[in-house]
N, C-alpha and C positions, 0 to 999 in steps of 0.2 A: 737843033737847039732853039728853042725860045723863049723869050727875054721876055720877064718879069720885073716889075716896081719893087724897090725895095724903099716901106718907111720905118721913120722912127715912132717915139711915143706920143708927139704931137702932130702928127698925120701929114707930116714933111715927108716929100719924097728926096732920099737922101742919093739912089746909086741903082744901078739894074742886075740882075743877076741871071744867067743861064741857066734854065732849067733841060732834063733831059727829057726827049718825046719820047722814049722807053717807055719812062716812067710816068710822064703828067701828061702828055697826052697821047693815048692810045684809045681808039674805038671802046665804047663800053657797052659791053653787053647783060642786061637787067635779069635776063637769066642766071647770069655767075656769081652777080652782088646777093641777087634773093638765094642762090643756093650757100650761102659763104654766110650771110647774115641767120638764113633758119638755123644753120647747124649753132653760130655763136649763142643762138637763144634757148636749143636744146641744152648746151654743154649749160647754162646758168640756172637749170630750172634746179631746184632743189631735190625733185622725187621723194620727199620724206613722209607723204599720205600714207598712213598705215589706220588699220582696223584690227578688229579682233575678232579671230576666225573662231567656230565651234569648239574647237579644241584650248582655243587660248581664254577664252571664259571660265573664271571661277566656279563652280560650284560642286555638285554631287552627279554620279554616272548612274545614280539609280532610277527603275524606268518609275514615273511618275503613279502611275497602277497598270492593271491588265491589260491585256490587249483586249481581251471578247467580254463582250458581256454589261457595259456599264452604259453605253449608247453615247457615248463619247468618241471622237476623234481620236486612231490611235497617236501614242504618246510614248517620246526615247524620253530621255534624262530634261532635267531643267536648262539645260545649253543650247535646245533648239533653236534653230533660227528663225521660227515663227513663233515663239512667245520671248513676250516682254525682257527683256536684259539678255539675251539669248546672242550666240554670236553671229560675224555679219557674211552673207553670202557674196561672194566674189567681189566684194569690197577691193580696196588698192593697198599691195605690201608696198615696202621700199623699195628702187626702184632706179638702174639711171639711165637718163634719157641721152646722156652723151654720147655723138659718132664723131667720126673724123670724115676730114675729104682731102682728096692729094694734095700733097705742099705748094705743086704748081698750079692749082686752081684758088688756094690761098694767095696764093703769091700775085695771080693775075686778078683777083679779085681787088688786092688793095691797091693793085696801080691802076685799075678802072673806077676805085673811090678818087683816089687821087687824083684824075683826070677829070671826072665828074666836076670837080669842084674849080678847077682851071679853066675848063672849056666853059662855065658858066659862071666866071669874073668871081667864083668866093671864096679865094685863094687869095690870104694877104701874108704880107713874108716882112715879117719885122726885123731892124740890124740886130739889136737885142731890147731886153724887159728887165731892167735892174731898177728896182723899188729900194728908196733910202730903208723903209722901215717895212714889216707885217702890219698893213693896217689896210684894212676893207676900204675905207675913207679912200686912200690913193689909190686904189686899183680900181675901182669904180669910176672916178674922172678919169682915168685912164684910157678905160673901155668908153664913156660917153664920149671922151674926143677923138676916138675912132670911128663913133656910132655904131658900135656894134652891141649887139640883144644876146644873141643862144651863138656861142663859138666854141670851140676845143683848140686849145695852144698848146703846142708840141715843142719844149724844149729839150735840149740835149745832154743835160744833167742836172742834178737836184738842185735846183733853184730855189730852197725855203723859204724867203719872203716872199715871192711871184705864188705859190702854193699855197701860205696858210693865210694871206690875204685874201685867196680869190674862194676860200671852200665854202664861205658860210652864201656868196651870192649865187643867183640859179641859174640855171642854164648858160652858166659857165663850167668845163670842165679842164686842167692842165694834167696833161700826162707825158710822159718824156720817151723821146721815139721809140725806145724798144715794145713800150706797149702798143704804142699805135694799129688800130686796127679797122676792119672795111664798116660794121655796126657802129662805132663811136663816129667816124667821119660820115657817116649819111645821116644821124640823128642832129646834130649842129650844125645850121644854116652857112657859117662860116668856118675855113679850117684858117686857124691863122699858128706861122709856121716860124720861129726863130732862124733868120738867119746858118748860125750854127749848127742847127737840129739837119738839115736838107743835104749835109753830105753823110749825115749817120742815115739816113731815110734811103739814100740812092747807093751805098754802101750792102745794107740790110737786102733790097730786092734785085740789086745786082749781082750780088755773091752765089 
């Protein structure tokens, strides 16, 4: 086990908390993160490039004239795909790029996010984040008097002031642990973790 700081909203260290080496620090191998984070980018691409092939072209099937004889190039119908409005050659249908990888390379993937971020002090663990009101205005002194820029805070249920304060500022992101994942914690410099959130987290990849 190792002991972690625990502050509050004015960057007081209030108490320490035990974290599991399971889980926040295990060897991290950049091979498992980049195979774990490719796949999350395949699963989001959209696939919806599509064209329109010879056949899905409007128009008439009749051949344009003769085959022999005019000293022209010969010529099928107006849907060629060498003339003008004509359809497109091996263009892209629809499409999806989504694969899977085994649960336990998932699984080990996000306790090497999580460890990533421990072993190199950018791991802050707050008791909790109750804002009187929804207002941008306080959750932004908030984050200035922690000095933090680009983070993802991980709470452990719906928190809607903490949430519709922090949406409109950037490279802040709040999502609540079941979503948590190894892409979102390597893209923000800081994970900063509620208190409460860290036994739903050690729960989730202990199970």
């Amino acid at each position: 086990m190792s002991l972690i700081d625990v502050y509050n909203l004015n960057g007081e260290k209030v108490s320490q908390l035990e974290l599991t080496d399971s889980i926040f620090n295990i060897p991290v191998k950049p091979s498992v993160l980049h195979e774990v984070v490719t796949m999350q980018l395949a699963c989001r691409r959209a696939g919806s490039a599509s064209v329109k092939h010879r056949s899905d072209v409007r128009g008439s099937t009749r051949k344009l004239f003769r085959q022999k004889g005019t000293g022209r190039a010969r010529r099928g119908d107006i849907k060629s795909p060498l003339l003008r409005g004509g359809g497109s050659i091996f263009g892209p249908d629809p499409r999806s790029y989504s694969y899977k990888v085994p649960k336990k390379i998932k699984k080990l993937a996000l306790k090497m996010a999580l460890s990533s971020k421990t072993i190199n002090n950018n791991l802050i663990v707050i008791d909790k984040f109750e804002l009187e009101e929804a207002k941008t205005k306080n959750f932004i002194a908030v984050i200035n008097t922690l000095k933090i820029k680009k983070a993802l805070i991980i709470t452990e249920k719906l928190n809607e002031s903490l949430e519709l304060s922090s949406r409109n500022v950037p490279d802040i992101k709040v999502m609540r642990f079941e979503g948590l994942n190894v892409y979102d914690i390597l893209k923000y410099d800081k994970l900063i973790l509620l208190e409460t959130s860290i036994k739903g987290i050690e729960g989730r990849l202990t199970a």
